[in-house]
C-alpha positions as CSV (number, residue, x, y, z in Angstrom):
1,X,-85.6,-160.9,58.7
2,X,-87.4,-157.6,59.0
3,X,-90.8,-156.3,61.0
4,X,-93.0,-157.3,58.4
5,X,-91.6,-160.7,58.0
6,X,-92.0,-161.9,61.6
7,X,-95.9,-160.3,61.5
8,X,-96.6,-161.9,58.6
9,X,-95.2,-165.8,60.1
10,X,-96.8,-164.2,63.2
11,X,-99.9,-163.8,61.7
12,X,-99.9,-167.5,59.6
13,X,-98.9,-169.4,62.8
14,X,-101.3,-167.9,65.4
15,X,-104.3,-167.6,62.4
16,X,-107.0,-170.2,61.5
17,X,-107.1,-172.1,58.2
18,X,-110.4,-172.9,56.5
19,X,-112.3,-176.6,57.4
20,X,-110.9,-179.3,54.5
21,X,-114.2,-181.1,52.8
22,X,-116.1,-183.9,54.8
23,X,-115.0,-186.1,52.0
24,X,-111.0,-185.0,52.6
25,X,-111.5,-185.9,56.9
26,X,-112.7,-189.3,56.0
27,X,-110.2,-190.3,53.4
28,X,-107.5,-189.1,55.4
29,X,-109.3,-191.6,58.2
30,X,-109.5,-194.4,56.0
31,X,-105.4,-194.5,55.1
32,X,-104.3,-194.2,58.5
33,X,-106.2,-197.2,59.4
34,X,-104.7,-199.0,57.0
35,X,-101.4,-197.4,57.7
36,X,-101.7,-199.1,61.2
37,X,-103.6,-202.5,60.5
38,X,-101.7,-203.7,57.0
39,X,-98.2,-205.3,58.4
40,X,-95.8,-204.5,55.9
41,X,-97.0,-200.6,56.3
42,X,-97.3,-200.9,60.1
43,X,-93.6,-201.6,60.3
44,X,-92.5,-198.7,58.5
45,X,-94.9,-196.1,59.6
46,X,-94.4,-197.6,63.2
47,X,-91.4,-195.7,63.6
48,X,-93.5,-192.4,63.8
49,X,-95.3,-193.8,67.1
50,X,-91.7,-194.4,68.6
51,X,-90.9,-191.3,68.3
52,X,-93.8,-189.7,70.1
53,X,-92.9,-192.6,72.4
54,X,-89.7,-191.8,73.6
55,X,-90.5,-188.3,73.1
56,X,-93.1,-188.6,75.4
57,X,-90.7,-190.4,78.4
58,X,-88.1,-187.8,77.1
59,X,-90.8,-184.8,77.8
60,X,-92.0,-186.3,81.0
61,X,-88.6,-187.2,82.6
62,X,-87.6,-183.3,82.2
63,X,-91.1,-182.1,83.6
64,X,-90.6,-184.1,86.4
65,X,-87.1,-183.0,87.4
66,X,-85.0,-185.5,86.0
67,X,-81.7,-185.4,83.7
68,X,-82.2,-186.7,80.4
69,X,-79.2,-188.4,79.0
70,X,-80.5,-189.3,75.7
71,X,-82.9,-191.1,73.3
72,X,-82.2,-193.9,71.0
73,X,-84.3,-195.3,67.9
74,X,-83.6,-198.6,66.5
75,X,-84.6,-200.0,63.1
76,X,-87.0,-202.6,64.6
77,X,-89.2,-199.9,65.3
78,X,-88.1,-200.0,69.3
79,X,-86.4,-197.0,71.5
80,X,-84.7,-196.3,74.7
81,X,-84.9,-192.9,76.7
82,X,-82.5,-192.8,79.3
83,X,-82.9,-190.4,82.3
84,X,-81.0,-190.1,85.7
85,X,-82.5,-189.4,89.0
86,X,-84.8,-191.0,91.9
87,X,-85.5,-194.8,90.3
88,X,-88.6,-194.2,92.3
89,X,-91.3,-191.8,93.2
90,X,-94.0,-189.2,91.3
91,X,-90.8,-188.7,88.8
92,X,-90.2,-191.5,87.5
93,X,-93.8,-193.4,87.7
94,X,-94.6,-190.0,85.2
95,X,-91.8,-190.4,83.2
96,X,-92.6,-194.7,82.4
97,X,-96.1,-193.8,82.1
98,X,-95.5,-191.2,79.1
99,X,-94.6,-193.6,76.5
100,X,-97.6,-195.3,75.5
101,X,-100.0,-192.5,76.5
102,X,-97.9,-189.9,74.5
103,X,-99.3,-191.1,71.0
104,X,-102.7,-191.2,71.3
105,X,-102.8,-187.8,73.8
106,X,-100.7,-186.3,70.9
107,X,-103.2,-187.2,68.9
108,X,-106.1,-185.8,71.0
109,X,-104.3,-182.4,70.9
110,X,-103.8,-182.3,67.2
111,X,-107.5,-183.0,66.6
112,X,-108.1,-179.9,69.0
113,X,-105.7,-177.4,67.0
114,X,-107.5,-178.8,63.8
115,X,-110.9,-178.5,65.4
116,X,-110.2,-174.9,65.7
117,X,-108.4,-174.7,62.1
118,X,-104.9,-174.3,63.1
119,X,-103.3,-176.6,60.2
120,X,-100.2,-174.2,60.4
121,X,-99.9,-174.0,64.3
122,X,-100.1,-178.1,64.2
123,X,-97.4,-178.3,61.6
124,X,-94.8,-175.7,63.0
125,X,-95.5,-177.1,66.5
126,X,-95.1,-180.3,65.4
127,X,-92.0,-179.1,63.2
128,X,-90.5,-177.5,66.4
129,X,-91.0,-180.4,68.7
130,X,-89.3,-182.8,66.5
131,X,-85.9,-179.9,66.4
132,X,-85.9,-180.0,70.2
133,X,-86.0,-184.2,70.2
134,X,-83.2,-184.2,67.8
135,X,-80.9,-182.9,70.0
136,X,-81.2,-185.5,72.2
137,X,-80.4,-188.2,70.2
138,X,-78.0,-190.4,70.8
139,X,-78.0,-192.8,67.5
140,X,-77.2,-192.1,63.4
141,X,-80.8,-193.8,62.3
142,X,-82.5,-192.3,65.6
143,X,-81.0,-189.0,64.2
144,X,-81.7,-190.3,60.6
145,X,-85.8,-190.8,61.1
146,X,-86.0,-187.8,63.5
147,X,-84.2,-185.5,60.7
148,X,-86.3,-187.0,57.8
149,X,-89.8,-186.1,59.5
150,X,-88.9,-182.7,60.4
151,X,-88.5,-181.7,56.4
152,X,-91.5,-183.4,55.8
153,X,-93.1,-181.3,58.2
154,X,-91.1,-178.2,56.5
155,X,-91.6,-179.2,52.9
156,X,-95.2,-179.6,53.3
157,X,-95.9,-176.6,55.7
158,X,-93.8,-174.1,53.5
159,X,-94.0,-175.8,49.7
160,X,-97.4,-176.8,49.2
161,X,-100.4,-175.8,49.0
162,X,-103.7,-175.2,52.0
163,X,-105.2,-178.3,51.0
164,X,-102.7,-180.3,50.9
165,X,-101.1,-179.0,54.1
166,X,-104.7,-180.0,55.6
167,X,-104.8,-183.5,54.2
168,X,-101.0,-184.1,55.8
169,X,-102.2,-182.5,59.4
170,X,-105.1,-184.5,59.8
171,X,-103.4,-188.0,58.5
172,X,-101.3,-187.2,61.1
173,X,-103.9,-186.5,63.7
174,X,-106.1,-189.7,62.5
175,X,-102.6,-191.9,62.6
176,X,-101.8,-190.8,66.2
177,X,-105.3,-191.7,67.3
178,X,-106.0,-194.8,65.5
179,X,-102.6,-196.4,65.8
180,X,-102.7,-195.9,69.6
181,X,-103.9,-198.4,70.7
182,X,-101.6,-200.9,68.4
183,X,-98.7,-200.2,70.6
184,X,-100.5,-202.1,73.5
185,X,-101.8,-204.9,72.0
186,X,-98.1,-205.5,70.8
187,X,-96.9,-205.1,74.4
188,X,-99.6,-207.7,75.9
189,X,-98.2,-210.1,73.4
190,X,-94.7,-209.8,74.0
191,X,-95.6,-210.4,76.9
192,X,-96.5,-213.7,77.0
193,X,-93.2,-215.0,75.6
194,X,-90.9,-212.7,77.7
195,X,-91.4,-212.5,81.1
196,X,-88.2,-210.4,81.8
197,X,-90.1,-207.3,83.1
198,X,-88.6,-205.0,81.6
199,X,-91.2,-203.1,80.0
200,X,-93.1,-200.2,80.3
201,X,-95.5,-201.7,82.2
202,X,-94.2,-204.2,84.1
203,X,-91.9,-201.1,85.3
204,X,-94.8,-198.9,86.6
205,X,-96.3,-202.4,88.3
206,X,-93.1,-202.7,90.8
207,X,-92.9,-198.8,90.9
208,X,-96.5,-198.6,92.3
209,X,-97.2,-202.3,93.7
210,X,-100.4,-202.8,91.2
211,X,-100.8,-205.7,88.8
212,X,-99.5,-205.4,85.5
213,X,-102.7,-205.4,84.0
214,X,-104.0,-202.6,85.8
215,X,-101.6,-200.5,83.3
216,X,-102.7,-202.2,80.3
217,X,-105.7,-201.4,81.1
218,X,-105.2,-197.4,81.5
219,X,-102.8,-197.4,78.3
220,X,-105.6,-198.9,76.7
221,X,-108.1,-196.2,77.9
222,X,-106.0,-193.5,77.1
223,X,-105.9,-194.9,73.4
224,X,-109.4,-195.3,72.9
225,X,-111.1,-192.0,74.9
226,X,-108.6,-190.2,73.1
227,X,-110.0,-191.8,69.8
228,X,-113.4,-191.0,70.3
229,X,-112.7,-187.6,71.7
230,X,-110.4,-186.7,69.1
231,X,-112.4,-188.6,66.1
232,X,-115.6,-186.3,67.6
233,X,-113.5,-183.2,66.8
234,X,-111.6,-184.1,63.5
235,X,-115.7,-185.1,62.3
236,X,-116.9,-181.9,63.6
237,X,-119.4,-183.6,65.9
């Protein structure tokens, strides 16, 4: 790759893209909300909320200081990032609190790069971040679904064309914020029939000593201030 090659990626990555059509932002809107609330979609489209998921405790846990061992993503739509260090403190109340929060604050910064029209920056980020998770995983379909969303990152960033690299960004953006909140609502459920504790949340309770609630509630906040902030944005407002 020569001089000119790398200031011309240089210069596409670090550049700004022109604003797609009003009409483009809300369709994009419209079939991520039904991406999220129709069932049969939900449990295939699911999988990309896992992976910002465990990417996020996977993120967090290295941030924080701690050795991560690995991440796992299962066909039901569930994960497992496994770290070593402290089982308490800062750390590791950081690293259980990334996973439901990662989403939705993904989704906030997405809406910011596209606010500013960086469609390419948002898809080679993204594109980058998802190369640095695969090396992490620990499991063929983890490996499988983390593999397939990369090239669909790379087909669309390097085959197609500006608007349609536009409508892909910000269906991404618009899934990440609306389907946020999803996540939670499926947690508060399971809940109620499985009292093992071993969720996120019931985690952070007995880290911390506060009720259980306290971090539905705050996962639940993150979704939705991260919706209106990053809906605001995305609608120009």
């Amino acid at each position: 790759m020569n001089v000119a090659s790398i200031t011309e990626m240089w210069h596409r990555l670090t550049g700004t893209q022109p604003d797609p059509s009003r009409w483009l932002v809300l369709a994009t809107a419209l079939v991520a909300l039904a991406a999220v609330l129709m069932r049969g979609v939900w449990h295939v489209t699911r999988n990309a909320v896992t992976i910002a998921h465990e990417g996020g405790h996977g993120l967090l846990a290295l941030v924080s200081g701690r050795r991560l061992d690995g991440i796992r993503l299962h066909s039901d739509t569930s994960g497992l990032t496994v770290s070593r260090g402290k089982p308490h403190g800062l750390g590791m109340v950081l690293t259980a609190a990334a996973g439901y929060t990662a989403p939705p604050l993904l989704g906030l910064a997405g809406a910011g790069l596209l606010a500013a029209g960086h469609i390419t920056a948002l898809l080679w980020g993204a594109t980058a971040l998802l190369l640095v998770m695969l090396v992490m995983i620990r499991n063929a379909y983890g490996a499988l679904t983390v593999v397939i969303a990369c090239a669909l990152f790379l087909l669309v960033s390097w085959l197609t064309k500006a608007q349609v690299q536009a409508a892909f960004a910000y269906l991404v953006v618009w899934f990440l914020l609306v389907g946020g909140a999803r996540p939670v609502a499926e947690l508060q459920r399971t809940r109620r029939r499985d009292r093992s504790g071993s969720s996120d949340a019931d985690q952070l309770a007995r880290l911390t000593h506060t009720p259980v609630a306290l971090w539905l509630l705050f996962f639940y906040a993150v979704a939705i201030c991260s919706l209106v902030g990053g809906g605001r944005w995305l609608l120009g407002r």
